[in-house]
N, C-alpha and C positions, 0 to 999 in steps of 0.2 A: 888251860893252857892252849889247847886248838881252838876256842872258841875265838883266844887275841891274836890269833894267826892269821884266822879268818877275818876279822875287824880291820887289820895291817893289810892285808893282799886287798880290799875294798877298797879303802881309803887311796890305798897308792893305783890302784886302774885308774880311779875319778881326776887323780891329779890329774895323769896324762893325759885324758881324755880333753881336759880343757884346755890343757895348753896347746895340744894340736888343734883345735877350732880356733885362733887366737888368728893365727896366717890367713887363714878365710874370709875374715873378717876385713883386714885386709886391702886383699886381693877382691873384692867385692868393692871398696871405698875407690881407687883408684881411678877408674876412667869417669868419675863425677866433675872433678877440673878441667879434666881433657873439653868435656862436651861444651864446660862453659866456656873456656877460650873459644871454640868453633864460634860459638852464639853471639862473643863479645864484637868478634874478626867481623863474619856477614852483617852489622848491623851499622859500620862506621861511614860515613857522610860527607865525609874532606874531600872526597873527588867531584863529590858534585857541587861545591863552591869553587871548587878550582878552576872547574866549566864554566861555569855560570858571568863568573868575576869578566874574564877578557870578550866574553860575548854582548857582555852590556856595554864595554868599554866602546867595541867594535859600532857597536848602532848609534853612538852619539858620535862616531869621528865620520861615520856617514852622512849622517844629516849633516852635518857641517860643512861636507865637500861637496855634496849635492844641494847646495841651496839653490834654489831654483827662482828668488828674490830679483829682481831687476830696479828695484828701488834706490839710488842712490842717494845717499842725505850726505850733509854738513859733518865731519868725522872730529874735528878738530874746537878746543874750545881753550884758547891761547891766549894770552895778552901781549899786543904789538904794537907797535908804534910806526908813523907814518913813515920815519926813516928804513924801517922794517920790510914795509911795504914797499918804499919806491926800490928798494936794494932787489926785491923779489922782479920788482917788472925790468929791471935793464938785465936780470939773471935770464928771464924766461922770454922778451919781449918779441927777438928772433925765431924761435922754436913755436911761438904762435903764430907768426906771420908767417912761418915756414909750412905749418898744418893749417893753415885759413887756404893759402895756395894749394892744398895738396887736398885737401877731404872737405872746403868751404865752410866751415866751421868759423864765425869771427873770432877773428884774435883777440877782439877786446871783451867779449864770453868768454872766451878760454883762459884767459888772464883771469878776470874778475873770480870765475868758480875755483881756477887753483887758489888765488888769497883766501873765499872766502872756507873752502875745505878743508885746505893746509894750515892755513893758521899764519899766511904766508911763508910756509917753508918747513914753520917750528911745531908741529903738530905731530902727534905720535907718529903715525904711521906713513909719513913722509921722511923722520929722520931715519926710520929705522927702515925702511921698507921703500924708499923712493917714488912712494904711492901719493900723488899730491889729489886724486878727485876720489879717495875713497871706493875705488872699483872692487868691489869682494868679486872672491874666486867661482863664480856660478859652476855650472855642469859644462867641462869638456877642457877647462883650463887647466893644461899641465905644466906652464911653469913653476915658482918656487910661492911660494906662501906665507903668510905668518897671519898668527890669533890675535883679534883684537875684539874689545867689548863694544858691541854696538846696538841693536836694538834687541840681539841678543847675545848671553856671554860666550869668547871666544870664537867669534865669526872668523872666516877664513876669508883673508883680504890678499890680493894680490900683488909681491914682490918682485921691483925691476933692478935691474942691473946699475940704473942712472935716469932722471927723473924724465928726460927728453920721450925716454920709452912712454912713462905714465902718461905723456903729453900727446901720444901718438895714439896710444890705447883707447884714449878719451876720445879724442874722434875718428876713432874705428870704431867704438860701443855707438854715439851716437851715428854713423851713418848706417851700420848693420842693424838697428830695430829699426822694425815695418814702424810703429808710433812715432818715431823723431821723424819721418817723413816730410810730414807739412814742415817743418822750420826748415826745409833747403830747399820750398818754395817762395820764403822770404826773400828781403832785400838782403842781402847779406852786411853790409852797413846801418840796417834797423836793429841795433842793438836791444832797443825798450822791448821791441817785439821777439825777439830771438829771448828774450827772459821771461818774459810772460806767456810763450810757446814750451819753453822748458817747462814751468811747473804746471803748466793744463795736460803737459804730455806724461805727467807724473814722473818728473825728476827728480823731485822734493817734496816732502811732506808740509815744511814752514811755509803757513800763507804770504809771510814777509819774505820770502825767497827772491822773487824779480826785485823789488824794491832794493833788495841789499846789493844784489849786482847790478842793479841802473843807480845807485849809490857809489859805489867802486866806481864803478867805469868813470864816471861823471866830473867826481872826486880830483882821481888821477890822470883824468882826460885820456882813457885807454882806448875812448875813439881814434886818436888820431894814427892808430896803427891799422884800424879799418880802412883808415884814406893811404895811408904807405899804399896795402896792397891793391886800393880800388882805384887807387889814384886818381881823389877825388879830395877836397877840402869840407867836409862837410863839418859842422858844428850844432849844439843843439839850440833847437830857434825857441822863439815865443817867451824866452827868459825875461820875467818883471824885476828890476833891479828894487829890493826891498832897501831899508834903512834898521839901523840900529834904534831903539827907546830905549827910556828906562827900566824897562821890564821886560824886554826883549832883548836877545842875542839873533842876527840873520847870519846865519854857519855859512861860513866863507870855507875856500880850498885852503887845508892845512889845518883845521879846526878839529879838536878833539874834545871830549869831554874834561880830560885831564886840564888839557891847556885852558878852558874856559872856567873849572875852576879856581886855575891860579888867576887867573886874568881877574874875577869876581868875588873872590874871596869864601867860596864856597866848595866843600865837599864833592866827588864823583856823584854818591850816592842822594846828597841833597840834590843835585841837579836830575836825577833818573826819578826822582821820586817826586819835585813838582813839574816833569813834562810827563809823568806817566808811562814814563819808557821803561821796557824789559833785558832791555839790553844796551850795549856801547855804539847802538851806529848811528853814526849823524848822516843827514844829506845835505848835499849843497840847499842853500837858500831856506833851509826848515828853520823856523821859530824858535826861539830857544827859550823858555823862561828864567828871569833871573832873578825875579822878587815874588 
């Protein structure tokens, strides 16, 4: 009988014993989460894309406002018609005659490069932007701006109030560069020369660049607003008066590709593709093939 007393008083210490190391156990487990929250916190990386993001942003709207580019080109690739065009020169014909007097820039340059930029009028960034030569915003212009794609995407061209501004700007760019120099040692009435000085002064990249504005002027006889203000009569001389064949067209004034092919009975594109042309511009008195 003592012997299961003793067996009972055994058995029941053991219980308890275990059951109080049970809490220990426990309390030993508990600060193993804690630590990995800490680890999880220090290890997270969303701040530094968050940096990262508007700092990239920042270097590309810099380069944009700092172009330091002086190249002006052709901005405009529009289809117009001669009524297009004359409507552009009785719009603008005073406002060149007015900066031919003010900064000697011919009116009949100033004319021809606003048609051939703008698109006479209808080219982007003349409807929206009152920009007719394509002037981007270089380093130190604070007026207002807008992005346009040009030789690269979203260049920063610059926005006038009313177009007369764009027309003033343009010959304030060309008298303020040292390189337009020599052309206001021209005759100011030598139109052929004032366009073949533009692009040797690097105005334009298109080697057809003079030709298409001694094309214009010639066209629309935009001379005769160099003689308003030189007051002079001058006309262009040495003209051989050609004839029509039958396989010739000689492009008279008012002559479009359009028009010659209703006149002929042939396509825009058949007539660009047997004179080997890349584009829509005629000049006076050029050959035209029609068979």
């Amino acid at each position: 009988m003592m012997f299961k007393k003793i067996l009972f008083l055994v058995f029941t210490i053991l219980i308890v014993s275990c059951s109080s190391k049970k809490p220990v156990v426990r309390t030993v487990a508990k600060p193993t989460p804690t630590k990995t929250s800490r680890t999880t916190t220090s290890t997270k990386k969303q701040p530094l894309k968050e940096v990262t993001k508007p700092y990239t942003e920042t270097v590309v709207v810099k380069s944009v406002e700092d172009n330091s580019s002086e190249e002006l080109v052709a901005t405009s690739k529009v289809s117009t018609t001669s009524d297009d065009v004359r409507l552009y020169i009785d719009s603008f014909k005073e406002v060149a005659k007015f900066n031919m007097n003010s900064h000697g820039v011919p009116a009949s340059i100033t004319l021809a490069q606003g048609i051939l930029e703008s698109g006479a009028g209808k080219g982007r960034l003349s409807t929206i932007a009152n920009n007719h030569f394509g002037i981007k915003c270089h380093t130190g212009w604070k007026g207002e701006s807008v992005s346009h794609d040009d030789d690269a995407a979203q260049e920063c061209f610059r926005k006038y109030d009313n177009p007369s501004e764009s027309y003033r700007d343009h010959s304030l760019f060309l008298t303020s560069r040292s390189w337009y120099k020599g052309l206001f040692k021209l005759d100011k009435g030598d139109y052929k020369s004032w366009a073949k000085g533009l692009k040797a002064a690097g105005y334009a990249t298109d080697p057809k660049y003079p030709d298409k504005l001694i094309s214009i002027i010639e066209r629309y006889e935009l001379y005769q607003y160099d003689n308003e203000v030189l007051n002079r009569d001058y006309k262009p001389e040495g003209k051989i008066v050609l004839q029509n064949t039958e396989d010739c067209h000689v492009v008279e004034k008012g002559d479009t590709l359009y028009s010659l092919s209703k006149k002929y009975n042939l396509t825009v594109e058949d007539l660009k593709k047997m004179n080997n042309m890349s584009d829509n511009t005629l000049s006076l008195d050029q050959k035209i093939k029609i068979k």
